[in-house]
C-alpha positions as a printed Julia matrix, in Angstrom:
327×3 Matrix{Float64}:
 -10.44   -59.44   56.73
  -7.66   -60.81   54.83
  -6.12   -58.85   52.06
  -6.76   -61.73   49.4
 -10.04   -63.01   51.04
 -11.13   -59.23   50.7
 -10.03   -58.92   46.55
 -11.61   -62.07   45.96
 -15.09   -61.18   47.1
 -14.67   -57.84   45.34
 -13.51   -59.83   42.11
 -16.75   -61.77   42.45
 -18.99   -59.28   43.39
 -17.73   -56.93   39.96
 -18.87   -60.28   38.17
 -22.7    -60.49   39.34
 -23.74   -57.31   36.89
 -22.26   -59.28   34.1
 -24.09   -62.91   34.97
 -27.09   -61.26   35.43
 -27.0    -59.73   31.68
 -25.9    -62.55   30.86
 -29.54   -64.2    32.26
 -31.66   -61.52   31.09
 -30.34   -61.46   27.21
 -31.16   -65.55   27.3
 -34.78   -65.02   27.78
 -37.61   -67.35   27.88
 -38.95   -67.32   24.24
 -42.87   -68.73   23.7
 -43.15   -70.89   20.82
 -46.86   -71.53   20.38
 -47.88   -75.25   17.99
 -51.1    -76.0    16.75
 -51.68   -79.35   15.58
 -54.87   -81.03   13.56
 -54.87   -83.98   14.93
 -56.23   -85.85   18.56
 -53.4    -85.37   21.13
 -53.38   -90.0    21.08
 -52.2    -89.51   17.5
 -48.98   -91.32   18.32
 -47.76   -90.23   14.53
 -48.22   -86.73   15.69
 -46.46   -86.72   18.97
 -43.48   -88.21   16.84
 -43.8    -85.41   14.78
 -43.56   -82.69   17.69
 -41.17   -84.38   19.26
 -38.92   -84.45   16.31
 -39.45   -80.63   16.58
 -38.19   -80.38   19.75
 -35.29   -82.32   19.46
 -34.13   -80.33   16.9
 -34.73   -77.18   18.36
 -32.51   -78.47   21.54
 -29.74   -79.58   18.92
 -29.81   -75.61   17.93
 -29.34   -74.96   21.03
 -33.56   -74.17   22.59
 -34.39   -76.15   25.58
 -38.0    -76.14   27.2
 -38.22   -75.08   30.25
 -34.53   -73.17   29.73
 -34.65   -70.55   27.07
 -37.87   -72.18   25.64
 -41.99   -72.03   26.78
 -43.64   -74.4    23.96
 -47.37   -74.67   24.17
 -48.99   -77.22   22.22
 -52.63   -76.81   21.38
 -54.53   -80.31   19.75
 -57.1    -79.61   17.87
 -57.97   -82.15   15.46
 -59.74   -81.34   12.42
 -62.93   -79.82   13.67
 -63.02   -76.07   12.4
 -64.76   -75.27   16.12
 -62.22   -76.77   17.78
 -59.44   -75.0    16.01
 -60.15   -71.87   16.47
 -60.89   -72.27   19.65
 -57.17   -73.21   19.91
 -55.98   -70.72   17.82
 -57.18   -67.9    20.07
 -55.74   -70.06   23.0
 -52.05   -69.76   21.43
 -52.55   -65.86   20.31
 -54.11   -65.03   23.89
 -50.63   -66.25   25.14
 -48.48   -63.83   22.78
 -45.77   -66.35   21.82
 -42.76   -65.11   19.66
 -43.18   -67.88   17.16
 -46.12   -70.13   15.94
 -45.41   -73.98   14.64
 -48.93   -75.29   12.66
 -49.53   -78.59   11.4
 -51.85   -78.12    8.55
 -53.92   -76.18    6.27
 -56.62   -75.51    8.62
 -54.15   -74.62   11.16
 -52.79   -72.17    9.64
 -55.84   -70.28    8.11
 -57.48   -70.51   12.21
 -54.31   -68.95   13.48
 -53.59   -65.72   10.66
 -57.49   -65.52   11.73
 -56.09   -64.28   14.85
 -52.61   -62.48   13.84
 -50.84   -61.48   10.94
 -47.74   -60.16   12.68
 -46.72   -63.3    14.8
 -44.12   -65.14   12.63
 -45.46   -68.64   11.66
 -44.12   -71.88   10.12
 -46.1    -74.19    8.84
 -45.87   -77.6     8.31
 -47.51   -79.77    5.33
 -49.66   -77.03    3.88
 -50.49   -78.34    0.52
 -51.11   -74.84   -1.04
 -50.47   -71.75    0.52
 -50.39   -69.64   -2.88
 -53.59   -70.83   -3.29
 -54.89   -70.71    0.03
 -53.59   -66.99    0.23
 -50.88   -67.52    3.34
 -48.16   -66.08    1.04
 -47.3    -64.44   -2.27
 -45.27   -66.9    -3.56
 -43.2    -69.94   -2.81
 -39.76   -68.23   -3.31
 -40.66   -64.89   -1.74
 -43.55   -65.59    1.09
 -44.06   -62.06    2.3
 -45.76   -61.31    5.34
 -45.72   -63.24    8.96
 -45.52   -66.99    7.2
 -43.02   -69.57    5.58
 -42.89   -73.48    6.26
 -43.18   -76.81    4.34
 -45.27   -78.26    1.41
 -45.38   -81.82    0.77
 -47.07   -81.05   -2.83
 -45.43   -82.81   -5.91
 -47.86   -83.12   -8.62
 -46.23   -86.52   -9.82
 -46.71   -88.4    -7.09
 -50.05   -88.63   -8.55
 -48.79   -91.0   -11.43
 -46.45   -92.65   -9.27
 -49.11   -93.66   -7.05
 -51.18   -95.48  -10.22
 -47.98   -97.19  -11.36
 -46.96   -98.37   -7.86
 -50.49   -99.72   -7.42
 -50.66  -101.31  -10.56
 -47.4   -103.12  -10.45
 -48.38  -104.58   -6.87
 -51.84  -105.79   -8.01
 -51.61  -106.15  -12.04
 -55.51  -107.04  -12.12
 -56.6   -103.16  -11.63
 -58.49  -101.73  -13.84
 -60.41   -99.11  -12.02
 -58.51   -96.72   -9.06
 -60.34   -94.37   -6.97
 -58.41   -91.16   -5.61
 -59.68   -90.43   -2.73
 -59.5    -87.17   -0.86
 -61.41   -84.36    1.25
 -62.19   -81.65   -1.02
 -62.63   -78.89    2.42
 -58.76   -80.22    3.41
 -56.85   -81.2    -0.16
 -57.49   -77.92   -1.91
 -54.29   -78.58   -4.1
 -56.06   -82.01   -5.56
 -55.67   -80.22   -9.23
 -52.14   -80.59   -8.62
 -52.24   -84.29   -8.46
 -55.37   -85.1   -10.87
 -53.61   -84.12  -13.77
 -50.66   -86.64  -13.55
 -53.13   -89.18  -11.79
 -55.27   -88.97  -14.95
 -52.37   -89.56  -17.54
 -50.96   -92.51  -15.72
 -54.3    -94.28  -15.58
 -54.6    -93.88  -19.43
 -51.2    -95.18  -20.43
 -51.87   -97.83  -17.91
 -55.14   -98.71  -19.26
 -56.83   -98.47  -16.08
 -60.22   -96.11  -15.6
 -59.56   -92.79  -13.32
 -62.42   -92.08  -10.87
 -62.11   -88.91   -8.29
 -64.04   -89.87   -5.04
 -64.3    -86.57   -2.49
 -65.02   -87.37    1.03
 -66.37   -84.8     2.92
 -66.92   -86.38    6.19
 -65.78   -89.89    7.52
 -69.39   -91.53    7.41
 -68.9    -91.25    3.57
 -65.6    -93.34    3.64
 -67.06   -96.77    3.8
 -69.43   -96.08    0.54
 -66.03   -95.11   -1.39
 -63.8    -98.16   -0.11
 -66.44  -100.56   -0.25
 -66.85  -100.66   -4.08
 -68.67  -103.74   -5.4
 -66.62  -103.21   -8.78
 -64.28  -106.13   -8.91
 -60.21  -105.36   -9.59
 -60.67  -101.75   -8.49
 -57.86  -100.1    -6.35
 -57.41   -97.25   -3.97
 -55.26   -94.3    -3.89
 -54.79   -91.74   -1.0
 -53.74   -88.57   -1.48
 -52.2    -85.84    1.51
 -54.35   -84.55    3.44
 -55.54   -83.54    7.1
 -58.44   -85.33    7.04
 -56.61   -88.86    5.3
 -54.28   -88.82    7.93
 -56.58   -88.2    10.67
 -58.62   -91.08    9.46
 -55.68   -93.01    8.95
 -56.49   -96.46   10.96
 -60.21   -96.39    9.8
 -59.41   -95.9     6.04
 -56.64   -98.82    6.07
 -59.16  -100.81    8.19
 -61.79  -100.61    5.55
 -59.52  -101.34    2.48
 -58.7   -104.57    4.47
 -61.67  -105.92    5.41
 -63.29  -105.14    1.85
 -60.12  -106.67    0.44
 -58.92  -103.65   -1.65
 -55.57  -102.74   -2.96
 -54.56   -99.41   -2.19
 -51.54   -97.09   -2.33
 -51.34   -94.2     0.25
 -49.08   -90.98    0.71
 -47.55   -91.53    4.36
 -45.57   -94.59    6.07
 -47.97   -94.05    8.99
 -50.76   -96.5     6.77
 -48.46   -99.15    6.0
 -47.44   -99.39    9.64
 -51.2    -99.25   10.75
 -51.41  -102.48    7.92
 -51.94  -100.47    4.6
 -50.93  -102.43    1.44
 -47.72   -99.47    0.68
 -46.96   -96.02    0.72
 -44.82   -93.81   -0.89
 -44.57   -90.01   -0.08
 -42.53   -87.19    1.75
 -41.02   -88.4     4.83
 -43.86   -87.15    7.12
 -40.92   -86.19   10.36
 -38.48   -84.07    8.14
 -40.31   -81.31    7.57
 -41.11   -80.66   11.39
 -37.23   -81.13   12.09
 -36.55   -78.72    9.37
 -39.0    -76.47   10.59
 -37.17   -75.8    13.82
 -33.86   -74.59   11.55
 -36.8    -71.83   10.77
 -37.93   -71.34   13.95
 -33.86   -70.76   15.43
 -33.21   -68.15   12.98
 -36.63   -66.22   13.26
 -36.3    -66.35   17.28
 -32.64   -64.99   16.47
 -34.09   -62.38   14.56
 -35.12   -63.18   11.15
 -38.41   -62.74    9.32
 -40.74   -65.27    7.49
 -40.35   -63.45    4.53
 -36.34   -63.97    4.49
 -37.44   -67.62    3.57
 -38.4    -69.71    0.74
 -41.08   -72.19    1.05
 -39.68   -75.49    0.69
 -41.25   -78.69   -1.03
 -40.13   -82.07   -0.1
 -36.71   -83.58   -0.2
 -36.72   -86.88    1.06
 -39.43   -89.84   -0.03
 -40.21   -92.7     1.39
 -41.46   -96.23   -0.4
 -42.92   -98.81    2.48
 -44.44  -101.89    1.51
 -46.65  -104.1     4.04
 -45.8   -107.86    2.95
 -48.46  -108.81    5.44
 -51.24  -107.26    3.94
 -50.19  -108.21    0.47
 -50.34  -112.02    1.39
 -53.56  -111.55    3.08
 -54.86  -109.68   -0.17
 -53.49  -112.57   -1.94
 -50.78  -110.18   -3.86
 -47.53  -111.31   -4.71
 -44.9   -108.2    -4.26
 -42.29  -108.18   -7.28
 -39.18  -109.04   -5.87
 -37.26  -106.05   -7.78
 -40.13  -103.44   -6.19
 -39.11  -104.72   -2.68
 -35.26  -104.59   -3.05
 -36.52  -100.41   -4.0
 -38.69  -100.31   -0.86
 -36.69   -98.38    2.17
 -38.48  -100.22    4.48
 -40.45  -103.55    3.96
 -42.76  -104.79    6.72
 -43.1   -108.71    7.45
């Protein structure tokens, strides 16, 4: 053998010890994501995806350094857990959850696993951590709680369709156990706006119809964050059209499925800052080095369709403030 043929398999040969560290200190990390909703929910699989992409901008690429495991559960407690003890059996290094019932089925099943979780409307209350600024145990993520929204909501309605004079808040009292943090301000618009309050719990969606079909004339609807609401979405935004009701609702998803307008926390940021959480805990952080966060960006969508069709003529100054309006 050549003298230089001979050092250069030698030089290449010192180098496989090194690429194969290299290999085995890039690992294949398990993230495990539970979500409450049917795996059609096209909203949903936006939402994940938006998860994912930011994850590979950080640098985590399925099927590279990244396993991610998505479990869809819906909103049937049976059904969740069921899940849940699907994603602990496989022992990932991080847990992504989509909701309040999400979360509670999976810290059924661990309270070590680090988890993020995504539009949990109270977790003080709902006992996943100790506090907002200082979380404490395996959990952190995302609220999209802010208590005025809940007199925004009243004011946007009534400016859209002057005639109210009754709104119904509507909401699933097993899902929205935050709805104190909205009735307050919801309440104290509705007086200064002259307009009578009424709180309207739904507990399953058989009792939807009997709320949205009110006989009362110039009454309004407002829908407030929740598993359940957006679950429901299409059938709830249905019904308000076909019994010709006005009605204000928390996510863009309703005005795009032909709900009057919405205004509410940009329902794909959270999930994209989520995976900013999930980089650093896979890198080595804890839950409890992190705050949970409330909302930053809002979103105002107005559905000029279903406002002709309601016979409802949109102020012209409300739609220059819309960010989207949808013809």
């Amino acid at each position: 053998m050549k003298r230089r043929a001979f050092i250069t398999l030698l030089s290449g040969a010192a180098a496989w010890p090194i690429a194969a560290r290299a290999q085995q200190s890039e690992r294949m990390r398990r993230i495990g994501v539970l979500m409450a909703f049917a795996e059609s929910d096209q909203g949903a699989q936006s939402w994940v995806a938006a998860f994912r992409e930011e994850l590979g901008k950080l640098g985590w690429t399925d099927g590279r350094n990244i396993d991610i495991n998505t479990r869809w559960a819906t909103a049937d407690v049976e059904s969740m857990q069921r899940s849940a003890r699907e994603l602990f059996a496989l022992q990932p290094d991080l847990i992504l959850t989509s909701s309040t019932s999400a979360t509670a089925a999976m810290l059924q099943q661990t309270r070590t696993i680090p988890i993020i979780f995504v539009w949990v409307a109270d977790p003080v209350g709902s006992g996943f951590v100790a506090s907002l600024p200082r979380p404490g145990g395996n959990v952190t993520g995302f609220t999209p709680i802010e208590g005025s929204l809940g007199g925004k909501w009243v004011e946007l309605l009534k400016e859209v369709a002057p005639r109210v004079a009754r709104v119904t808040l509507l909401f699933n009292p097993a899902m929205a156990t935050f709805v104190e943090d909205y009735l307050g301000p919801f309440k104290a618009a509705s007086a200064s706006l002259g307009v009578e309050a009424i709180v309207a719990p739904v507990h399953d969606s058989s009792e939807l119809e009997i709320v949205v079909a009110t006989r009362e004339p110039n009454s309004g609807l407002v829908v407030i964050p929740d598993a359940f609401t957006i679950g429901h979405r299409a059938e709830i935004t249905l019904l308000a059209a076909l019994h010709r009701v006005p009605a204000v609702y928390w996510s863009r998803s309703f005005a795009e499925l032909g709900g009057l307008i919405s205004y509410g926390p940009d329902s794909i940021e959270p999930y994209r800052r989520a995976a900013s959480y999930a980089d650093r805990i896979l890198k080595g952080a804890k839950p409890s080095d992190f705050p949970v966060q409330a909302p930053v960006k809002f979103e105002l969508v107005i559905n000029l369709t279903t406002a002709k069709a309601l016979g409802l003529d949109v102020p012209p100054l409300l739609q220059q403030r819309a960010d989207e309006v949808i013809e």
